[in-house]
C-alpha positions in Angstrom: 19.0 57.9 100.5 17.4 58.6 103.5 14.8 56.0 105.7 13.5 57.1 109.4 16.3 60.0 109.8 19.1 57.7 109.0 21.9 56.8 105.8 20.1 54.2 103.6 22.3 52.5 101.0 19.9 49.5 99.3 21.8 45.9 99.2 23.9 45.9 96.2 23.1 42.1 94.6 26.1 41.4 93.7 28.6 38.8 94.2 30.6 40.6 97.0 31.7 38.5 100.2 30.9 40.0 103.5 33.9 41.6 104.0 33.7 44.1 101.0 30.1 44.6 102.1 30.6 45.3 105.5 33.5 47.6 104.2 31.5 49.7 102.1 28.7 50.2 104.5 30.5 51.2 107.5 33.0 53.5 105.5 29.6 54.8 104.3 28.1 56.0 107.7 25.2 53.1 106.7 22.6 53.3 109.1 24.1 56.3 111.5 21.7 58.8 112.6 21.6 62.3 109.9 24.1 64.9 112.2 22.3 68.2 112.9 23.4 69.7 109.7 21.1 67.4 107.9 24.5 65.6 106.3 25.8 62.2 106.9 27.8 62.2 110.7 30.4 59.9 109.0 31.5 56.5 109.3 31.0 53.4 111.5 34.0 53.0 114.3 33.9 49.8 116.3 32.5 51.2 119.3 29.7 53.3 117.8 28.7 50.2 116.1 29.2 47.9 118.9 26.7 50.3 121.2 24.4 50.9 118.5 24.1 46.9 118.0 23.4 47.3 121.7 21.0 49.6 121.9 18.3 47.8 120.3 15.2 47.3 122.3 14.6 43.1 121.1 18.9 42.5 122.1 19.2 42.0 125.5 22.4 40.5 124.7 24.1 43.0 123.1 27.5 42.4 121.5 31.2 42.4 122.6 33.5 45.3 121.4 36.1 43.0 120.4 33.5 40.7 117.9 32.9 44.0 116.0 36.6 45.1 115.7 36.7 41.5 114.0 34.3 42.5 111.4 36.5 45.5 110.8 40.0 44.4 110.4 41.5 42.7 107.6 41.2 38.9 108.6 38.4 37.5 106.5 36.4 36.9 109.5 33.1 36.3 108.8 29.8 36.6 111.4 27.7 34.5 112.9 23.7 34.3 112.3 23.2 35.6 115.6 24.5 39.0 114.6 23.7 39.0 111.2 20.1 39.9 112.3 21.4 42.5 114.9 24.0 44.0 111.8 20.5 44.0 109.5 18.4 46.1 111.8 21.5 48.8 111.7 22.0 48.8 108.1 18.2 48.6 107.3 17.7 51.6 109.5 15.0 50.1 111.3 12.7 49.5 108.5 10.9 45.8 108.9 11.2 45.6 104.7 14.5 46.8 104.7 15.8 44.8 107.4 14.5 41.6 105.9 16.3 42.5 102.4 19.5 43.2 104.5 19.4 39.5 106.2 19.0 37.9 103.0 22.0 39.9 101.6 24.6 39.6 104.5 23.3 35.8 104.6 24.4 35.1 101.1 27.5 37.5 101.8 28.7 35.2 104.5 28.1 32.3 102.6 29.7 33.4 99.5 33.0 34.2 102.2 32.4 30.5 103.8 32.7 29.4 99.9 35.9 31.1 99.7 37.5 29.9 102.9 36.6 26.3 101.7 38.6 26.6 98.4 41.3 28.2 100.2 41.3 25.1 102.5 41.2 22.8 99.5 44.3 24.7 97.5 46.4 23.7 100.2 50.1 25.0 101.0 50.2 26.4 97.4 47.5 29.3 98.1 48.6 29.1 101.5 51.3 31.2 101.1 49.7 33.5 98.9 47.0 33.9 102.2 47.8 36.6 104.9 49.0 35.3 107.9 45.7 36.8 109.4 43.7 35.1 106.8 45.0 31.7 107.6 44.3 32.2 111.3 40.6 32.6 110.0 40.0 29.5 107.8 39.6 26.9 110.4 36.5 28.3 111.5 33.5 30.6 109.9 33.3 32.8 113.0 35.6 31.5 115.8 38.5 33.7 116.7 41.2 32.1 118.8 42.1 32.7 122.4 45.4 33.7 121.6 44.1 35.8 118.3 41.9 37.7 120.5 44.9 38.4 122.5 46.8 39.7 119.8 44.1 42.0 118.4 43.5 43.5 122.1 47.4 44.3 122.4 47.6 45.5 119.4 45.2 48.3 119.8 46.4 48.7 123.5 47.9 48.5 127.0 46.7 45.1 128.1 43.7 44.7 130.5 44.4 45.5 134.0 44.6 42.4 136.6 41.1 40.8 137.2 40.9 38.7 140.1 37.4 37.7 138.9 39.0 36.5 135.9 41.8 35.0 137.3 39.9 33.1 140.2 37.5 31.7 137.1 41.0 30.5 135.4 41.1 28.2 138.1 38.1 26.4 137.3 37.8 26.6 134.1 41.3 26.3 132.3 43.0 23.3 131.9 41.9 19.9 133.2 38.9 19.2 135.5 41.1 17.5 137.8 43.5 19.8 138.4 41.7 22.2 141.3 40.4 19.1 143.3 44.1 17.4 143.0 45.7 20.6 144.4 43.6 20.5 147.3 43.6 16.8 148.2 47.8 17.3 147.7 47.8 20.1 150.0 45.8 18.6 152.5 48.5 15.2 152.4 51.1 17.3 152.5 50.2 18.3 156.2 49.3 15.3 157.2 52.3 14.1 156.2 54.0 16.9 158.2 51.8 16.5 161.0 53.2 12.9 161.1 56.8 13.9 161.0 57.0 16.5 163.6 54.6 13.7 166.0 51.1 15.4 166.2 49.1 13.2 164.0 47.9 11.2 166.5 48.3 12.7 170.4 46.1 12.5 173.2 46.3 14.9 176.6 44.3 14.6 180.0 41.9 17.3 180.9 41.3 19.2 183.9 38.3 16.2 184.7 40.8 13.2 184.1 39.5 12.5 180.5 42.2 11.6 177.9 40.9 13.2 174.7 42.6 12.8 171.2 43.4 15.7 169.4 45.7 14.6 166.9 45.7 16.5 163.3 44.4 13.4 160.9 41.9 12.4 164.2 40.2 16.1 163.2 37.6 15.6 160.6 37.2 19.0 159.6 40.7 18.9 158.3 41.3 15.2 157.1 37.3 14.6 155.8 36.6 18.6 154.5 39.5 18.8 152.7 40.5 15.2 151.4 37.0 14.2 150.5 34.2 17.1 150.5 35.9 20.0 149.4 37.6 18.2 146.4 34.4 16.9 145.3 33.1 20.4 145.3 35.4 21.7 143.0 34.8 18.8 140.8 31.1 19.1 140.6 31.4 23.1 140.3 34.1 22.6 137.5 32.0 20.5 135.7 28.6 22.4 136.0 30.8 25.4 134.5 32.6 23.7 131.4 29.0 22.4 130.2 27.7 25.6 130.9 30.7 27.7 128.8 30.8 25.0 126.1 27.4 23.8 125.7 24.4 25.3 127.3 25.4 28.7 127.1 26.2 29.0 123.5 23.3 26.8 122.3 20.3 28.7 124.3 21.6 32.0 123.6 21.9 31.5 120.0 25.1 32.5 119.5 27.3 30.3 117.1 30.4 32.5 118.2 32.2 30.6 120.8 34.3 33.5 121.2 31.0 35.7 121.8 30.0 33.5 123.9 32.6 33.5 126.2 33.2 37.4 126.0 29.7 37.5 127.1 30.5 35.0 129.9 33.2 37.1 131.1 31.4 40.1 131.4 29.2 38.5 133.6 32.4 37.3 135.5 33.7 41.2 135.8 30.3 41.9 137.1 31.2 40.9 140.1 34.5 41.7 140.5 34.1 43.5 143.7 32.4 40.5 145.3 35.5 38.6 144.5 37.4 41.3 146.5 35.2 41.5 149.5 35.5 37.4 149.7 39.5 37.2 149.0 40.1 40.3 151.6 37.9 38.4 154.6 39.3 34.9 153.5 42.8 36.2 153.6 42.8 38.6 156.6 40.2 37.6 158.8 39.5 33.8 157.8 43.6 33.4 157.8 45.4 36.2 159.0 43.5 37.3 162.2 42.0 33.9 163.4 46.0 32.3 163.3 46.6 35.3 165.6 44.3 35.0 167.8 43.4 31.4 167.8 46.9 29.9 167.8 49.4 32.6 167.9 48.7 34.4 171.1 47.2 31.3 173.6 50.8 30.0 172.2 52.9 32.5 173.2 50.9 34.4 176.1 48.7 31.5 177.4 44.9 31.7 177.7 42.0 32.7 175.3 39.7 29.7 176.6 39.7 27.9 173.5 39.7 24.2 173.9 43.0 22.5 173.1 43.3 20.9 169.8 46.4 20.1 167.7 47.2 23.7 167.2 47.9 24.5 170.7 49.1 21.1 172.2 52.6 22.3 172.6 51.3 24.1 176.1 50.1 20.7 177.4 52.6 18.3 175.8 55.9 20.4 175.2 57.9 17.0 174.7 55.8 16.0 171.7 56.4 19.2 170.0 58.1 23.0 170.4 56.6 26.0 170.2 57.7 27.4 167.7 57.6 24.2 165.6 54.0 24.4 166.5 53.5 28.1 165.2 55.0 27.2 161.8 53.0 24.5 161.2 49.9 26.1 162.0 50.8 29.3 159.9 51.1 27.0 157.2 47.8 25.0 158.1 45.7 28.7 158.4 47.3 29.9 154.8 46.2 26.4 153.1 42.7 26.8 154.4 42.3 30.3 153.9 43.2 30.2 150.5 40.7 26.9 149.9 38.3 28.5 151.3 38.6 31.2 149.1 38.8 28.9 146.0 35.3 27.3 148.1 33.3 30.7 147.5 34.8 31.7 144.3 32.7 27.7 143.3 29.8 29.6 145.3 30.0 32.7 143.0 30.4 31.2 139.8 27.4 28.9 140.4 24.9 31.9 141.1 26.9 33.4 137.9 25.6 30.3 136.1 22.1 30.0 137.5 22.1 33.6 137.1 23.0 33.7 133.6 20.7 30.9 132.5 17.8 32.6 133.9 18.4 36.2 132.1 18.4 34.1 128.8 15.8 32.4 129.1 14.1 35.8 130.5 15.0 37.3 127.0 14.1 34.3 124.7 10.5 34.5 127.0 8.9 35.5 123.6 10.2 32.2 121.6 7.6 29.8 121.7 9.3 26.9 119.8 9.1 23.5 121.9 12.6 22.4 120.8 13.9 25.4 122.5 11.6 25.1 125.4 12.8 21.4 125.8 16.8 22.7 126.0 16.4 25.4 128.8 14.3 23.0 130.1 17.0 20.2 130.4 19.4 23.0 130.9 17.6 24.5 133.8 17.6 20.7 135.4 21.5 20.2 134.4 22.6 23.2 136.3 20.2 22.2 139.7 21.5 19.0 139.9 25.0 20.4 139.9 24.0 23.4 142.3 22.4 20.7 144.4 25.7 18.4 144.6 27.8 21.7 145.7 24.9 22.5 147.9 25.0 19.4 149.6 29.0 19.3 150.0 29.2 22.8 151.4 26.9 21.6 153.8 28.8 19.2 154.6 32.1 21.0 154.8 29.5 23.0 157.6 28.5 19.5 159.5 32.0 18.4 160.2 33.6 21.9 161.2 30.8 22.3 164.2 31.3 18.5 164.9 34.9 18.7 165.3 34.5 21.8 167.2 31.5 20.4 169.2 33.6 17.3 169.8 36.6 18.7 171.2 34.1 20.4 174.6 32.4 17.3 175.3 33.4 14.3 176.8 33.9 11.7 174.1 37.7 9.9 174.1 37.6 10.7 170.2 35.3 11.7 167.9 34.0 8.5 166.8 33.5 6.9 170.3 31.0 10.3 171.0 28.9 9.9 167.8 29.0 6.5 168.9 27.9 7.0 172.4 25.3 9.4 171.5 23.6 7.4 169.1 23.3 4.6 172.3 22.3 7.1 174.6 18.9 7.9 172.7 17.6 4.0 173.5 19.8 4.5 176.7 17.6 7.1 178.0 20.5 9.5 179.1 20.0 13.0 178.1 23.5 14.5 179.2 24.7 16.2 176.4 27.0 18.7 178.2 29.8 18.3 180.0 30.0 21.9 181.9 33.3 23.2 179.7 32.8 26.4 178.0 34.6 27.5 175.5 35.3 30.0 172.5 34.1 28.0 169.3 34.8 30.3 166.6 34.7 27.0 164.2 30.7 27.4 164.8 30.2 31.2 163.8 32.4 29.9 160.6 31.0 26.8 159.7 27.5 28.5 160.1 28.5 31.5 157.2 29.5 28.6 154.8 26.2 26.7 155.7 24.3 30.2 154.9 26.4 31.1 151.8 25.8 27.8 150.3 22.2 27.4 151.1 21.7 31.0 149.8 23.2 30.1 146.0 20.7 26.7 146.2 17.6 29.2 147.0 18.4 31.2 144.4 18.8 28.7 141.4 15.6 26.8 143.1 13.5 30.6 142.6 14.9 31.8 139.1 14.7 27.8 137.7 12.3 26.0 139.3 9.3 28.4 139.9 8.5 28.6 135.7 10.2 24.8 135.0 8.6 21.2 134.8 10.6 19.4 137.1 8.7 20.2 140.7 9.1 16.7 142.0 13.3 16.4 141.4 13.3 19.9 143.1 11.4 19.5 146.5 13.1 16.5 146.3 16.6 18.2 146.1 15.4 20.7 148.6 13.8 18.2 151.4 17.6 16.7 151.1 19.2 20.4 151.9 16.3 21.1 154.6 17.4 17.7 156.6 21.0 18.5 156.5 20.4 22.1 157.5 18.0 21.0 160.2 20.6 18.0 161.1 23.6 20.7 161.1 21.8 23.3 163.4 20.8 20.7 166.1 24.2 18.9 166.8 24.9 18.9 170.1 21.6 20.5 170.6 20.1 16.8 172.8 21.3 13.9 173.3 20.9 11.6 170.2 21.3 14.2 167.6 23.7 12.2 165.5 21.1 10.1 164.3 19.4 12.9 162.6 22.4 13.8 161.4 23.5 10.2 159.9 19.9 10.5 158.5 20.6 13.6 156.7 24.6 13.0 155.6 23.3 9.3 154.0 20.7 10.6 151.9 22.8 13.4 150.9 25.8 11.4 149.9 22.9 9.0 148.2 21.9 12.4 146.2 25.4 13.1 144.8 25.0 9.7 142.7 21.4 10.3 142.3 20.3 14.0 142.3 16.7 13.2 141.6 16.7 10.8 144.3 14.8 8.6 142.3 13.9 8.3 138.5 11.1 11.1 137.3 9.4 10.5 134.1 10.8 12.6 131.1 7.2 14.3 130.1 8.0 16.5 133.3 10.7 18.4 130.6 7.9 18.2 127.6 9.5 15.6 125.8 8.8 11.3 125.8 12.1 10.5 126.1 14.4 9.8 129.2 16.7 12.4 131.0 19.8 11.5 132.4 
């Protein structure tokens, strides 16, 4: 039978379970496109099915290769409702009559399966065994395929995917416990200070060319102790946990997709999509972030001398060879240079998943723009205001991260004794009336072209989620909220050392900033704002 150029078989009505339909119709060419001959062009393969699933205009979705081989193999798999509309449309040849008898039978087709699985369950070990090992795997749920199942049915058919550092950096965040990432880091960061303590650097002080005796111990440097015990941790906490609700929760629910394993192939095609990002960030990180700055930063002023960089921990072997060697001091900083580099790798991978997020969210909610329902409109809603406040939180720490690299690096040219007793005396000198911010030492501060990129990078990812989010959403007032926050600690980060009583800006913008990781509506907004009467957490 023939309908709009294609194979047209009519539902059969009887008591067959998806599988046997689904096998009929695809050994039957159902749906396929007449070859030029005029005859049937044969039957459904995975991939022609999977792209012609695709392919339709209303799907903006599509559909994972590896869900369709599932429909094909012998596992009793069933499908979700999702697909069972896209798997109509092919089978009813695009005909609106046809299509609608097609959903009704694969409907009752996947029930009658969801029937059998249920005795099955109920027979116990006695029909167990009677079961295919593959068919077992499939009664715990209607349409969720394991990880390790999909893993099996990939090898199976072939070599195993190639290495994906965009899938292996999302491991990180999203595999195993929430804790695990920020632990790491806080570890790493105690193990040198526990190092920097044994070799007799945590806390040293040398005289400068003026006569000032500055400290430049390791724990007295707060981009070091304060980044990496307190705001970088936090980070990855906040990121991890915007991304679980999002893989879990949000993402499944607003995309109507019952398959968790869909889902998260979706997810992780996203993910691939910016695998050369991933790359570009891991090669500077690694060579130029790690490799490059430890030569020319530490490595050379230790060994040749010079490079007008002002003397920190890393180089206080020149001044104070009794507190520690040389080449002591270029082991320990080789260390120090490969734990931050790699951090701050793990830092923008958090950036790059969270525009993955917000960018996700917003190309759903771009293709469900024609579903007018105000349950639906409620959830992407509430979703849209769940992933700001956690791109806000991030926001806000890798600002932070920015504030206390320039500070420290700011700190070390000026003439404080330590870094307190300079915030200190420059908050007194604005009711003082002394405007001396400088002290007349230049030097190279490449912690200020750094700090700077990570202040831009993280900013950037909050613009975007505040565009694609909050232009068409109902929660103005939590955003320009969020975003006069971010605009104070910007302003606060650009001007320190810019006049003399900056830090009080800057003590303005880092308390209402911590305030808005407990609060990141800085203040309770009624709930109508989302379209519904009752109260958002």
């Amino acid at each position: 039978m023939i309908k709009n150029e294609k194979i047209f078989l009519p539902p059969p009505g009887d008591e067959s379970d998806f599988k046997e339909i689904f096998k009929r119709l695809a050994a039957a060419g159902a749906g396929r496109p007449l070859g030029k001959d005029g005859f049937p062009a044969g039957p459904w393969t995975p991939e022609l099915l999977a792209e012609a699933i695709s392919q339709i205009d209303s799907n903006r979705i599509g559909v994972d290769l590896r869900t369709v081989q599932l429909w094909f193999q012998e596992n009793e798999k069933g499908i979700s409702t999702a697909n069972i509309r896209w798997l109509a449309r092919v089978f009813g040849c695009d005909d609106p009559v046809a299509t609608s008898e097609w959903q009704m039978e694969l409907s009752a087709a996947q029930s009658r399966l969801s029937a059998k699985r249920r005795e099955w369950k109920r027979a116990g070990s006695s029909v167990a065994q009677e079961i295919p090992d593959t068919a077992l795997a499939a009664t715990f749920d209607d349409d969720t395929a394991s990880p390790a199942e999909l893993k099996r049915d990939t090898d199976a058919k072939g070599p195993r995917r190639r290495f994906s550092l965009a899938r292996k950096s999302e491991a990180f965040f999203s595999h195993g416990s929430p804790l695990n990432l920020p632990a790491s880091v806080f570890a790493g960061m105690t193990a040198l200070g526990f190092l920097s303590y044994i070799i007799g650097i945590h806390n040293v002080t040398y005289e400068r060319a003026d006569g000032l005796v500055k400290q430049v111990g390791f724990l007295w440097a707060a981009n070091w102790t304060l980044d990496f015990m307190v705001f970088l941790p936090l980070f990855f906490f906040f990121a991890i946990e915007l991304l679980v609700f999002w893989k879990s929760e949000g993402r499944r629910k607003l995309a109507a997709q019952g398959d968790q394993v869909e889902s998260d192939d979706a997810w992780l095609r996203n993910v691939d999509a910016s695998s050369y990002t991933y790359w570009s960030v891991f090669l500077i990180c690694l060579l130029f972030a790690g490799l490059f700055q430890w030569i020319g930063v530490s490595l050379i002023p230790l060994m040749k001398g010079g490079g007008n960089y002002a003397m920190d921990w890393g180089k206080i072997a020149l001044v104070r060879p009794e507190v520690i060697s040389v080449p002591e001091t270029v082991v320990f900083t080789g260390l120090a240079y490969l734990y931050m580099c790699l951090v701050f790798y793990l830092f923008f991978v958090g950036l790059i998943l969270l525009h993955t997020v917000v960018h996700d969210l917003w190309r759903i909610g771009e293709a469900a723009s024609n579903r007018r329902e105000l349950d639906y409109e409620r959830e992407l809603n509430e979703a849209s205001l769940r992933v700001m406040r956690g791109v806000f939180r991030c926001t806000v720490l890798g600002v932070l991260v920015a504030i206390w690299m320039k500070v420290q690096s700011s700190y070390l040219a000026s003439s404080g004794e330590n870094i307190v007793a300079w915030l200190v005396g420059d908050m007194s000198s604005m009711f003082q009336g002394r405007d001396d911010v400088s002290t007349g030492f230049r030097y190279r501060m490449p912690t200020h072209y750094s700090s700077l990129l990570i202040a831009i990078s993280t900013c950037v990812v909050f613009l975007y989620g505040s565009i694609r989010l909050g232009v068409e959403r109902r929660f103005c007032m939590p955003l320009w909220r969020m975003s006069a926050v971010v605009a104070l600690l910007v302003a606060g980060y650009l001007l320190i050392d810019a006049f003399a009583g900056f830090s009080i800006l800057l003590g303005i913008g880092v308390l209402l900033a911590i305030y808005g990781l407990f609060d990141p509506g800085l203040g309770r907004w009624r709930a109508s704002e989302l379209g519904d009467n009752q109260s958002v957490s």
